[in-house]
N, C-alpha and C positions, 0 to 999 in steps of 0.2 A: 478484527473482532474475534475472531477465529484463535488464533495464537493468541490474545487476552484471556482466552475463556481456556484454554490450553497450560497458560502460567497458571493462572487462578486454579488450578484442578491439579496440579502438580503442588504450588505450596501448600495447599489443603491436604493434599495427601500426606505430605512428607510433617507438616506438622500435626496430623492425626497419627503417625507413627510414633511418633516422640516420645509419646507417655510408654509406648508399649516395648519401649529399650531394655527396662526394667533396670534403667540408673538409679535404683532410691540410694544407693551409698548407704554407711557404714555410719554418718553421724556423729564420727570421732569425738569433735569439738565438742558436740551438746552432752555426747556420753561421759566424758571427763568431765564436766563442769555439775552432773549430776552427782558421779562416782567421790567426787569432792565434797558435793554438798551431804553425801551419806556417811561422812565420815566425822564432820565439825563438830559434831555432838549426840545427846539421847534424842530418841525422837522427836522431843517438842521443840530444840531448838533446829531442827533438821527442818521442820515443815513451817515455820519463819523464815526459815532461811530461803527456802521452796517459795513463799510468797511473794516476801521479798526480791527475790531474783525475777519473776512475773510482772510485778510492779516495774522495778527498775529496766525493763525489757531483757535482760543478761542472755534469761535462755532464747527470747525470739530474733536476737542480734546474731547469737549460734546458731541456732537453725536454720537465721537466712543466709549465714556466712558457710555453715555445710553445704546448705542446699542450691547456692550459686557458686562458691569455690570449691570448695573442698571436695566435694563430693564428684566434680564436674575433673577435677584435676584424678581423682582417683579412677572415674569410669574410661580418661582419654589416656592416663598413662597405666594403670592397673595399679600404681601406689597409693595409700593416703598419705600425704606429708606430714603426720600428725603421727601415724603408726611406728617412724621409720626416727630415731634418734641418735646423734653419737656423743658420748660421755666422754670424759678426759679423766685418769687418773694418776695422782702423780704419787711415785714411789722416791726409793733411793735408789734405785736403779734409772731414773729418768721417767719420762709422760708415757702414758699408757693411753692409746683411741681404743673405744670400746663403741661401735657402732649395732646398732640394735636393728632389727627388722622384723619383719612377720615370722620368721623361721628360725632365727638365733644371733648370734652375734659374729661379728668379723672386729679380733685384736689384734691390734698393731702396734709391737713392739717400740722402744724408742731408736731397736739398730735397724728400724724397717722388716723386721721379722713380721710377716702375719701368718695367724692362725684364725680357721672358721669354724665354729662349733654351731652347728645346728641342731633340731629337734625331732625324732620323727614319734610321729604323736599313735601311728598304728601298732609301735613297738614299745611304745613309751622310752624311748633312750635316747641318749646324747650321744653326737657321734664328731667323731675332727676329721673335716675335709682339709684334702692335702690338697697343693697347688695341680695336680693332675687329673680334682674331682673325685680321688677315691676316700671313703667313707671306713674309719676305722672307730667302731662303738668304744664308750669310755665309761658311760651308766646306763643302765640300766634302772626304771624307777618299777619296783616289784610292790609294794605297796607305801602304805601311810609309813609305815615302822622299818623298812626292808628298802635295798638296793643292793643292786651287784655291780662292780666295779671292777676293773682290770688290774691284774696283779702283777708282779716283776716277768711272770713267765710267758704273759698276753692271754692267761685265762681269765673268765669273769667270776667272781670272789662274792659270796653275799657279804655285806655287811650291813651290822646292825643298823639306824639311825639315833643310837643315843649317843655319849661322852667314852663310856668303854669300847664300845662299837669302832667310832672312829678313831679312837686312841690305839687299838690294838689293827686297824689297817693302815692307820699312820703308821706305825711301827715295823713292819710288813715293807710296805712304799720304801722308809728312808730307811730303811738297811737292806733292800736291795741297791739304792741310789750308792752308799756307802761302800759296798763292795765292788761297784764298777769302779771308781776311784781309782 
């Protein structure tokens, strides 16, 4: 009786803990399928469409598929599946992976070359990690209109964001390319 009342006071505890994990997850699925419906049209077709999806269950079939998978896969492995994508792009040079994540992208060549470009958001700048983990800046974003960008000689260059802006640091870039040659 003793040990009965012993289990019973143990799962009771462990499932009063549960709530206070603080897994509520991130909701990806439901957040994209709103982020969707904010875009189909002007507001009146947006909040039909809103209804609609209520009707149809859409969004509570998301929420319970966040809220028992997704969410449960993100709190056990610290990813969402939903966050993390990889693209393919094909060139005339051959297929390009383009794999995406919470922090930036990992591309891979088609001779197996890769390159990691991440984000740091305290700096605002994009930086290329090299296979040894070091971290070489490449933008800089300085405002809406404004970027500084790395030049032939490894310093950072403001450049404009308009058509002259990048015409005249394209020009800069491929004739220094031109001179190594």
């Amino acid at each position: 009786m003793k040990k009965n009342t012993l289990t019973v006071a143990a799962i009771i505890s462990i499932a009063a803990m549960l709530p206070m994990q603080s897994c509520i997850g991130n909701f990806n699925l439901t957040r994209k399928v709103l982020a969707w419906n904010n875009q189909v049209g002007n507001k009146f077709v947006n909040e039909i469409v809103f209804f609609a999806f209520w009707i149809l269950p859409v969004y509570e079939v998301t929420s319970v598929a966040d809220l028992l998978v997704l969410n449960s896969i993100e709190f056990w492995s610290g990813n969402n599946p939903l966050q993390a994508s990889t693209k393919t792009v094909d060139t005339e040079q051959g297929r390009y992976y383009i794999a995406c994540d919470d922090k930036g992208y990992t591309i891979t060549a088609p001779n197996g070359d890769v390159v990691r470009l991440d984000f740091e958001t305290d700096s605002n700048t994009w930086e290329v990690i090299t296979e040894e983990g070091e971290a070489y800046p490449f933008m800089t974003i300085i405002d809406d209109n404004h970027v500084k960008m790395i030049d032939k000689d490894g310093m950072m260059r403001m450049v404009e964001l308009s058509e002259q802006g990048v015409m005249a640091y394209s020009s800069v870039v491929s004739g220094s390319c031109l001179t190594q040659r």
